[in-house]
C-alpha positions in Angstrom: 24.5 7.6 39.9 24.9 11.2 39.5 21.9 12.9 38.2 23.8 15.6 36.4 27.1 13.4 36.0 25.2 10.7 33.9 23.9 13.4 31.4 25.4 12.9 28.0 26.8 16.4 26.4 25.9 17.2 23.1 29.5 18.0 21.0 27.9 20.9 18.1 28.9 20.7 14.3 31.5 23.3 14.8 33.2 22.2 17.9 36.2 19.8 18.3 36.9 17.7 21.1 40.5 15.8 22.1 40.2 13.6 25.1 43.3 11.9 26.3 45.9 11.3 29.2 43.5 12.7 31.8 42.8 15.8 29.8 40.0 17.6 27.8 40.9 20.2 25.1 37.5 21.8 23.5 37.9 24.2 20.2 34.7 25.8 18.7 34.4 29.5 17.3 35.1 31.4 20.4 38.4 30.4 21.6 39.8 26.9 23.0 39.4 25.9 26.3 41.5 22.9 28.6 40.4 20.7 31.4 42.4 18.3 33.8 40.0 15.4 34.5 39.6 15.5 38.6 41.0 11.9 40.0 38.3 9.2 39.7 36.8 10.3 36.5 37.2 9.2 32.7 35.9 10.9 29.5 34.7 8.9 26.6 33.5 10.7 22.6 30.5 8.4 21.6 28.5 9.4 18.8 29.2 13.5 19.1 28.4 13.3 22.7 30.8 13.5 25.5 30.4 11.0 28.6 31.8 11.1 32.1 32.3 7.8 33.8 33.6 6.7 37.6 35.0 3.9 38.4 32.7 3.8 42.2 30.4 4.6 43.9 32.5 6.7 46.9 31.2 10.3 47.9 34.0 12.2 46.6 33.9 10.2 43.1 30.0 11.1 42.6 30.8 14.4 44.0 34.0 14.9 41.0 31.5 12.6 38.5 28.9 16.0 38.4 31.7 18.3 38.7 33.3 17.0 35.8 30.5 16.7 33.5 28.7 20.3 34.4 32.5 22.0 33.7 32.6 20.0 30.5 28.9 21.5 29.5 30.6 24.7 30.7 33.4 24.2 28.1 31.1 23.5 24.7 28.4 26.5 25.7 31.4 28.1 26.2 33.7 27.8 22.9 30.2 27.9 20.8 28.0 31.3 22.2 30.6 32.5 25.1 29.5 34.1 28.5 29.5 37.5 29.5 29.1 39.6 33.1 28.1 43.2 33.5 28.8 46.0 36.1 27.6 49.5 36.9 29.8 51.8 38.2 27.4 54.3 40.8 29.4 57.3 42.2 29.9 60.9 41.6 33.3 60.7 40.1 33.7 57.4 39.2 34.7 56.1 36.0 36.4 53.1 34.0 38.3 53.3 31.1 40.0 50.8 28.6 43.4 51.6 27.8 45.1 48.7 25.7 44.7 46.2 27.9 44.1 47.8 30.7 41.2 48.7 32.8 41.8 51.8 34.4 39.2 52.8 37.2 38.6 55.6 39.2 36.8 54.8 42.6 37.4 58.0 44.8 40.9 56.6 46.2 43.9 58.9 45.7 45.5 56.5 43.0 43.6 55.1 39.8 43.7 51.7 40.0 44.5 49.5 37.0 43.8 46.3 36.1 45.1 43.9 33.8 43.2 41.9 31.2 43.4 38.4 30.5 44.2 36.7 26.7 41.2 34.9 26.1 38.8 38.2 27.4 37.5 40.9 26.3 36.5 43.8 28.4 34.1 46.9 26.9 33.4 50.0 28.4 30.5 52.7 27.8 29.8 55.7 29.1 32.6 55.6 31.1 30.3 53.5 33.8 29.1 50.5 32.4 31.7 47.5 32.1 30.5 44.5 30.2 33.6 41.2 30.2 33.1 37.8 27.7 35.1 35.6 27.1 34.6 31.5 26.5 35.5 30.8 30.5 32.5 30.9 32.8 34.9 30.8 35.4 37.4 33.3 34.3 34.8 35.4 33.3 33.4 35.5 37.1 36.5 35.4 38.6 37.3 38.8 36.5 34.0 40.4 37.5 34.4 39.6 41.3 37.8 40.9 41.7 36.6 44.6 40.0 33.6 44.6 42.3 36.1 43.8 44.9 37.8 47.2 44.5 34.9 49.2 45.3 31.9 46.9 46.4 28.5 48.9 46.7 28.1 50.5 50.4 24.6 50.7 52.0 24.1 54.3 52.8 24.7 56.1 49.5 25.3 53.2 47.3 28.2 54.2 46.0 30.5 51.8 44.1 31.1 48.9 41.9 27.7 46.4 41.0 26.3 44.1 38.9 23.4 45.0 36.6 20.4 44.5 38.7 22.2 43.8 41.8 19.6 45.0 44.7 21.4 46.6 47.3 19.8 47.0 50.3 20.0 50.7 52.0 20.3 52.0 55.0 18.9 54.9 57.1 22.2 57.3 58.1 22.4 59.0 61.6 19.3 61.3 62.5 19.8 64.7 64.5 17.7 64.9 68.1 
């Protein structure tokens, strides 16, 4: 067995669950969240706890058997307290700013570049160079994060650009005269 596929998931008071033709719809306080069931996996509601079953013992069904029960766990932490990422913008000149939704950034290119925002997330923005993005999908929510950083990751001799908060980037020494 799985380790982390035979884990039961605890449903909260305040969350509802609707399992059925190979699909998972969670609703809690933060937004509602869907899930195709990968091939080779069921879902069965027992006593406010959500199980994931396989019907073998095959590589790829223990591999979807975990998969399916740590995005499920994903879903209910998800719907109930939400997840959130944070960047720093570093740079002389460089800036974000919310407009509708819209993230507009300025990273030293000769256009600003904008970015739309998703439904289901909400970006913030203070002192024009910290960006913080929640929203009830871990993956969304990463996905979102990545692609900004994208625009401008940080560069090792200045360390200019687009980070996480507490992202180490390592430096380098530039050119020395003789």
């Amino acid at each position: 067995m799985s380790r982390i596929g035979k884990m039961p998931v605890a449903i909260p008071a305040k969350v509802k669950v609707d399992v059925g033709a190979g699909r998972v719809k969670v609703e809690g306080p933060k937004g509602r969240l869907e899930f195709v069931l990968p091939a080779q996996t069921t879902v069965e509601v027992k006593d406010s706890n959500i199980l994931v079953k396989r019907p073998n013992d095959t590589a790829q069904a223990k591999a979807f058997h975990g998969l399916a029960r740590a995005v499920l766990n994903n879903m209910i932490k998800g719907v109930v307290d939400g997840f959130s990422k944070k960047l720093e913008i570093q740079g002389v000149g460089f800036k974000a700013a919310l407009q509708g939704k819209v993230l507009n950034l300025s990273l030293g290119y000769s256009h600003p570049i904008n970015y739309p925002i998703p439904d289901q997330i909400k970006v913030t923005v203070e002192e024009n160079t910290k960006i913080s993005i929640e929203g009830p999908d871990r993956q969304l929510v990463g996905q979102i994060a990545a692609e900004i950083r994208a625009f401008y990751p940080p560069e090792p001799y200045k360390g200019k650009g687009v980070r996480y908060v507490g992202e180490n980037v390592r430096r380098k020494e530039g050119k020395t005269v003789q």
